[in-house]
Every structure is written in structure tokens, then in C-alpha cells.
N, C-alpha and C positions, 0 to 999 in steps of 0.2 A: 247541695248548694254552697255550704260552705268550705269542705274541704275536698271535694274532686271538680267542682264547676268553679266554685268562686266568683261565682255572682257578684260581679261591681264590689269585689273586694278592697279593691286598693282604694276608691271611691269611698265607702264606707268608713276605714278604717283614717285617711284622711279628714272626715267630715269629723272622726270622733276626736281626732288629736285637736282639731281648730275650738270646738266645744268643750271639750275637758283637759284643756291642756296638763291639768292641772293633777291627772290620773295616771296611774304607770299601765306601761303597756300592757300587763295583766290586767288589772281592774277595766282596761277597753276592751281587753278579746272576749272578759265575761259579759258584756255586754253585748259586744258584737255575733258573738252567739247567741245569745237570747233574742237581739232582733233575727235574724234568719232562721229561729223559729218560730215566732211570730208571724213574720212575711210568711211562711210555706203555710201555717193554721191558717192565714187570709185568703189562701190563693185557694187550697185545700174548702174553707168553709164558702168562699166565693162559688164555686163549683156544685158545692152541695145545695145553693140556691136553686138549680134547678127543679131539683126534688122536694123538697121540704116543705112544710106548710109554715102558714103563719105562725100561727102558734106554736110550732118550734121555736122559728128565731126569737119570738114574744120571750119564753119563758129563759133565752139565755143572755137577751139583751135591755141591761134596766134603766132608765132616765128619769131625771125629776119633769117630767111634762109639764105639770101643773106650775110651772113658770112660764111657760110660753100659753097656755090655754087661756091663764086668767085675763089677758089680757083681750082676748075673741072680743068681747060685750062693748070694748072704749072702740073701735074700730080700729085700731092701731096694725097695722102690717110690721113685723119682725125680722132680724136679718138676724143670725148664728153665724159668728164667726169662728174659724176653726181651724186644725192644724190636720195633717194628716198623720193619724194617730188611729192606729189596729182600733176596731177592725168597722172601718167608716163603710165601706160599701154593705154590710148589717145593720149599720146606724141607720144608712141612707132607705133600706128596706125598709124597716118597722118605721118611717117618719110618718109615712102617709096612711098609718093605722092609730097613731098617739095623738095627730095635734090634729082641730077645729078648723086652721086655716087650711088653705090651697099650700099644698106642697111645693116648695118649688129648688131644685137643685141643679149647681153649676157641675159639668161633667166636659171632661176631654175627649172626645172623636176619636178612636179608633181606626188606623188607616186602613186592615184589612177589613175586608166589607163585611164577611162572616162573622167575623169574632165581634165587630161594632153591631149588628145586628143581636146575638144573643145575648151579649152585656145590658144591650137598650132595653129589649125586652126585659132582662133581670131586675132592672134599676127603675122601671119603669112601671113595673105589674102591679106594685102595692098603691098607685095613684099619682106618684110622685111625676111631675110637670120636670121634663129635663130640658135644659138649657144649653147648647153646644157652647163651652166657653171662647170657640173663634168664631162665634157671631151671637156673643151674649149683649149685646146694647140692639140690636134690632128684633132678638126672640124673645125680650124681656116687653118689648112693648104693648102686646096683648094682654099681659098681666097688671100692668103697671097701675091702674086704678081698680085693682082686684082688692079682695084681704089677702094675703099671703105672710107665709113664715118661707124664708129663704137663706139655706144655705149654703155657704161660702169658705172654700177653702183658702185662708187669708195667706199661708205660705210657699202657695206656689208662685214660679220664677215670671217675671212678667218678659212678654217677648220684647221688646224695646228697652233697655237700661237706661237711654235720655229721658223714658216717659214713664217714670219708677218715682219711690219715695227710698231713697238710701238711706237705711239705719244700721248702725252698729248693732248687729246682733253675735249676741257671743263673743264681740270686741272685732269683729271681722266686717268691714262693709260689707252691709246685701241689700241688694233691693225688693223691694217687694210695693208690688201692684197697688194704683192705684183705687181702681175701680170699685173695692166693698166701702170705702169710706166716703168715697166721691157718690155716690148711689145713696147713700143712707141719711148724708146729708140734703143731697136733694130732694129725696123723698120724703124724709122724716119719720124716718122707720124705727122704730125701738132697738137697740143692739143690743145684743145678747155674746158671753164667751164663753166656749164650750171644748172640752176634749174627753176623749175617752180613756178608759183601764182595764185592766183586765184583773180582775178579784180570783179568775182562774182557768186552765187552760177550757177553751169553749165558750166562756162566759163572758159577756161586757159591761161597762153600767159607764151612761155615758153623763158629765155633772156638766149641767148649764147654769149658767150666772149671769147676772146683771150687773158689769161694769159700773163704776161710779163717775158716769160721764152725760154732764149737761150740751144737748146736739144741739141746742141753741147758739153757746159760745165757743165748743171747739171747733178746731178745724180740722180739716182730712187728715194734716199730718201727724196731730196732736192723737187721731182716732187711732190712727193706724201705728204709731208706736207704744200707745197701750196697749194693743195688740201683741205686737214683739215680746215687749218687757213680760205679758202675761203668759203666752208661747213658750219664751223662757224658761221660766220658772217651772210651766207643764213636763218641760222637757228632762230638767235638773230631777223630776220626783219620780218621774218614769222615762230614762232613759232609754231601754229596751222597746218603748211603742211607738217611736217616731218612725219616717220612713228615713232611712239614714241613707240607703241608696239610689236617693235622688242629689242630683249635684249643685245644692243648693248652692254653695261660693263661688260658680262656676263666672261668673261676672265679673269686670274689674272697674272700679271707683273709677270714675275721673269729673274733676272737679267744673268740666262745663255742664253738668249732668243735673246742678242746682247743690245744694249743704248738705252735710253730712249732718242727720243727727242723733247728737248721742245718746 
């Protein structure tokens, strides 16, 4: 992948110079290596889903639950928000075996029909309620007076850039999606921020936290660039487990778009 395919190298290797400008080219290729084997143990352990029982992935993937469970008994519905950070489609398995609520997670459609068929299946078999994210406000409405814990990949690209929250992330305008803080707000959902690590190759443990955010007084934008600034910093400690070839900056600022902010 990395050195005879080159997989979204130049993509890659671009994302790491905007985010760590601040590194010599060495100190990115070590990383840049380290992610593309990561991505191949995802795609590699993605695959292995077919086969495996629970209790496999149980014993290589570990979470503090008992943050999200205590909460079952107040009646409170939950939202996880989250980055894409190895090895989330494991996370997304074992969710709907660890937590009380109704599982519910946002996923991207697949355009070949086969391959969106077995992935569904995969992502789908431990109980977990999937949500096509190009028709997530109409498949959400069945649940929406349910209890649920619902999770939200908070840094993917939103398709409209007019209909975006623009923040400086990494000093670079990007946008990112309204909809998990615009939702959480209206609902009155408990938020939670979460990423994952990997303690070693095979193994994850993924650390949830409880933001120090009153859903009363903030607002969307206010939710959603705690969000960032927290992404951030997830990224800065484990550089190596972002999805770095995805084209995050791919977007360009423009000031009818609404404020930039910092």
C-alpha cells in the first residue's frame, strides 16, 4: 500500500504537512507509515468479522461502558461523538453487546450493492440500529422517542460547505457538519467524547468522556468546536490512528459561508 500502490499517498502525506507543520519530513513518513499499517490491520481485521465470534472481538476491544450505562435508570438518550480513529468498525461491533440502550449508528452507503450488503450485515449482526447517513433525519425518526446511545462520526466532510460550521482546525479552515450538535441540542441528549488507541497490534480500548458542557446554554457551534479542539488534541497523542487518507481540507473558506471560528 505504501510503497508499490501508494494509496492516497500524496493526500496523506499533504494532510500531515497542514497538521504538523511543525515536523520534519522524517518524523511524517514515520508516521505515515505507521498509519498504512494500521489502515491494512483494519481492513485485514474488518474482513476477519466474518468469521469470528463475539468473544473474540470482546477480549481485544476494551471501553469504559460504565459511563454510558449509568446513565440507562435517569432515562437519558446519549450521543458519542467521535473521530475516525482504528479500529472503529470493532468499536461499532462490540457496541450493541456493552451498552443497556438501543444501539444506534450513523454509516455511509456503499455504492456497490455486494459489498454494502456484506458490510451491513457485519455492522449490523451485533444489534446495532444503522442509519444511512444520506437519509439520517428521516431513518432517525422511528427512534427518536426511544432510549438510545448514538454514535456519531463528528469529522466527516459535510456535503454542502454553505451548510457547515467552519472552524480552524490545525490552523486550516474546515468544515464540519452540522447535524451531531444541532440533534443533541434538540433532543437533549447527553454528550459524550470518545476515540480510540491501540495499546497493541490487534488490540483497542476505546476511552469515553463526559465533556464539561452545560446543553442548556450552549450552542451548536460552541458544541461542536469542543469537539475539534478535543479531536485535536486526540490526534497530537496518536497521530498514527487517524484516517489521514481521507481529504479532509478538501474544501475552500469563503466568507458568504457565515464566521470563521477560531
Amino acid at each position: 500500500m505504501y510503497y508499490v500502490m501508494g494509496y492516497r499517498k500524496k493526500v496523506v502525506f499533504n494532510n500531515l504537512s497542514i497538521a504538523f507543520p511543525e515536523k520534519s519530513i522524517k518524523e511524517r513518513t514515520v508516521i505515515a507509515k505507521q498509519f498504512y499499517h494500521n489502515l491494512i490491520d483494519t481492513f485485514i481485521e474488518t474482513i476477519k468479522m466474518i468469521t469470528v465470534s463475539f468473544d473474540y472481538i470482546d477480549r481485544r476491544v476494551k471501553a469504559n461502558w460504565d459511563i454510558v450505562n449509568k446513565y440507562y435508570d435517569s432515562g437519558v438518550s446519549i450521543q458519542v461523538h467521535l473521530g475516525h480513529n482504528f479500529n472503529w468498525e470493532w468499536g461499532n461491533s462490540i457496541l450493541g453487546h456493552k451498552v443497556i440502550y438501543k444501539p444506534i449508528a450513523v454509516y455511509m452507503p456503499i455504492a456497490n450493492k455486494t459489498l454494502e450488503r456484506i458490510f451491513y450485515k457485519l455492522r449490523s449482526r451485533s444489534g446495532v440500529v444503522l442509519l444511512p447517513a444520506t437519509d439520517m433525519r428521516n431513518s432517525f425518526l422511528p427512534h427518536r422517542n426511544t432510549q438510545y446511545v448514538l454514535g456519531l462520526a463528528v469529522d466527516q466532510s459535510p456535503g454542502h460547505p454553505g451548510n457547515a460550521w467552519w472552524v480552524n482546525f490545525f490552523g486550516r479552515p474546515t468544515a464540519f457538519v452540522k447535524g451531531p450538535a444541532k440533534a443533541a441540542l434538540a433532543n437533549g441528549t447527553k454528550v459524550m467524547f470518545a476515540f480510540i488507541h491501540k495499546p497493541k497490534r490487534g488490540y483497542y480500548h476505546a476511552v469515553i468522556s463526559e465533556p464539561d458542557i452545560d446543553l442548556s446554554t450552549v450552542t451548536e457551534q460552541e458544541l461542536t468546536v469542543k469537539f475539534v479542539r478535543y479531536l485535536e488534541d486526540i490526534i497530537k497523542q496518536y497521530p498514527d490512528m487517524w484516517l489521514w487518507s481521507h481529504r479532509r481540507w478538501k474544501l475552500t473558506y469563503d466568507p458568504s459561508y457565515g464566521p470563521l471560528i477560531s
